[in-house]
C-alpha positions as CSV (number, residue, x, y, z in Angstrom):
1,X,13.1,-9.1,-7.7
2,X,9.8,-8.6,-5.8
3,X,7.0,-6.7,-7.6
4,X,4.5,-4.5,-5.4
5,X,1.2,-3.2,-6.6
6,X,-0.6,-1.0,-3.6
7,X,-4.0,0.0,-3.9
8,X,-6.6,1.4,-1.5
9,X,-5.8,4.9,-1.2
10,X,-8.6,7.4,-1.6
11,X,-10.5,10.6,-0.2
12,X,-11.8,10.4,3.6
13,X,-12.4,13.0,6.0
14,X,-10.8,13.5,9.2
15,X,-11.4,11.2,11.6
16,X,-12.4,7.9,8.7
17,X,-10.6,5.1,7.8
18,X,-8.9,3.6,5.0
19,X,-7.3,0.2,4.7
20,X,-4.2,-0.3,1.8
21,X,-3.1,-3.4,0.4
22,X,-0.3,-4.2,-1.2
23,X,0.2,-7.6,-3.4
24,X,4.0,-9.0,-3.7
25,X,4.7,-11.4,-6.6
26,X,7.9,-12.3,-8.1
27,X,10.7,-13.8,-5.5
28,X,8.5,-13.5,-2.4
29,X,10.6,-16.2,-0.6
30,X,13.2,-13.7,-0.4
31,X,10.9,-11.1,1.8
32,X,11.7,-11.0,5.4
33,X,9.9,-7.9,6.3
34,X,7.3,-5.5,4.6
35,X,7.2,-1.8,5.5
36,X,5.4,1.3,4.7
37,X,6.4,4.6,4.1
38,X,4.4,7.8,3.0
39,X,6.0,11.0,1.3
40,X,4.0,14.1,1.8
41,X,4.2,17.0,-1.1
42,X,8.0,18.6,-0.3
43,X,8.6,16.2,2.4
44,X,11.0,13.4,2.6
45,X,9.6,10.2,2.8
46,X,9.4,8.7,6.1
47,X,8.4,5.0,7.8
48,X,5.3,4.3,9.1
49,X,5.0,0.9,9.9
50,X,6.8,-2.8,9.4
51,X,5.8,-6.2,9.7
52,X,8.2,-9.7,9.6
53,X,7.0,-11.9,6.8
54,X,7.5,-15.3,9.2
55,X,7.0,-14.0,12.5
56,X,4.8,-10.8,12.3
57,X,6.1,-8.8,14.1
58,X,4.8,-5.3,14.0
59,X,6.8,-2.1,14.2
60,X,5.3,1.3,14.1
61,X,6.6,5.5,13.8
62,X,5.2,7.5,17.1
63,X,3.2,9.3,14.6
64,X,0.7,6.6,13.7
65,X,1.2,4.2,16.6
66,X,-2.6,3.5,18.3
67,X,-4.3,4.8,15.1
68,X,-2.2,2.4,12.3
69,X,-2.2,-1.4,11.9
70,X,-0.1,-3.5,9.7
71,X,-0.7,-7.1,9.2
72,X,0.2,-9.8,6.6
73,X,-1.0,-12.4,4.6
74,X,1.5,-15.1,3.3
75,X,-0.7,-17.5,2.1
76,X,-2.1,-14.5,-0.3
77,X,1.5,-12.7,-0.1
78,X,-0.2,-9.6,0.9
79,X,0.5,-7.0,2.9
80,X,-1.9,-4.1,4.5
81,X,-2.0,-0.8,6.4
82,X,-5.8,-0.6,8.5
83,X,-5.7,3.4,9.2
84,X,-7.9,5.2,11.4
85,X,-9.0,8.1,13.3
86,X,-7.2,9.6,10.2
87,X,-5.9,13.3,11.1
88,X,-5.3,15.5,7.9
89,X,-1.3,15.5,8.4
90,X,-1.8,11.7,7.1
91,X,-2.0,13.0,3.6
92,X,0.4,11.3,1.6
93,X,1.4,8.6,-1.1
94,X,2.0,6.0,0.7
95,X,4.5,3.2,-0.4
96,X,5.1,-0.7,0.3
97,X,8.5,-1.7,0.1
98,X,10.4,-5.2,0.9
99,X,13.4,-6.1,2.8
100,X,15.6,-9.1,2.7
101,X,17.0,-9.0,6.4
102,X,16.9,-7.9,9.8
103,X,19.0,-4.7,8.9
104,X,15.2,-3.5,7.2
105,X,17.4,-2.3,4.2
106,X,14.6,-1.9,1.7
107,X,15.7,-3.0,-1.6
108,X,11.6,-3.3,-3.5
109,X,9.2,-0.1,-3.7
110,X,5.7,0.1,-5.2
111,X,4.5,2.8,-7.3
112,X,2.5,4.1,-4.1
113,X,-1.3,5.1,-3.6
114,X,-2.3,8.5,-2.7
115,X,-4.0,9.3,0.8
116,X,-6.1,12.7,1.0
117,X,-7.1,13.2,4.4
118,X,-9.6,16.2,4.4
119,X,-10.6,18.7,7.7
């Protein structure tokens, strides 16, 4: 089992920045990849970005691509989410989840941090 603890989320206006963590502990040598997802209020939750825990590579949705970054830490076994030019439809709770292969089934979720992205 992996825990997740995100944090970062917040208020910012349209156009700002925010920049989420999220800290794995537990069986982190199990990770092979680290995603986000957000859920907006009667939406389903959707991707938003993934990174490989050895190799890093990045993978992002159309929606965020050019305004999201994802990058990792395995010395600190942290994961984060640099967002900018933030656009109002960004409002979400945004979640960090694990997977333990290549088919990016994602088996460990976080409790999620809420983004309010205002006009």
């Amino acid at each position: 089992q992996v825990q997740l603890v995100e944090s970062g989320g917040g208020m910012v206006q349209a156009g700002g920045s925010l920049r989420l963590s999220c800290a794995a502990s537990g069986r982190t040598f199990s990770i092979y990849a680290m995603g986000w997802f957000r859920q907006a209020p009667g939406q389903v939750r959707e991707f938003v970005a993934r990174v490989t825990w050895s190799g890093g590579s990045a993978y992002y949705a159309d929606s965020v691509k050019g305004r999201f970054t994802i990058s990792r830490d395995n010395a600190k076994n942290m994961v984060y989410l640099q967002m900018d030019s933030l656009k109002p439809e960004d409002t979400a709770v945004y979640y960090c989840a694990t997977a333990r292969d290549r088919r990016f089934e994602y088996d460990n979720w976080g409790q999620g941090t809420q983004v309010t992205v205002s006009s």
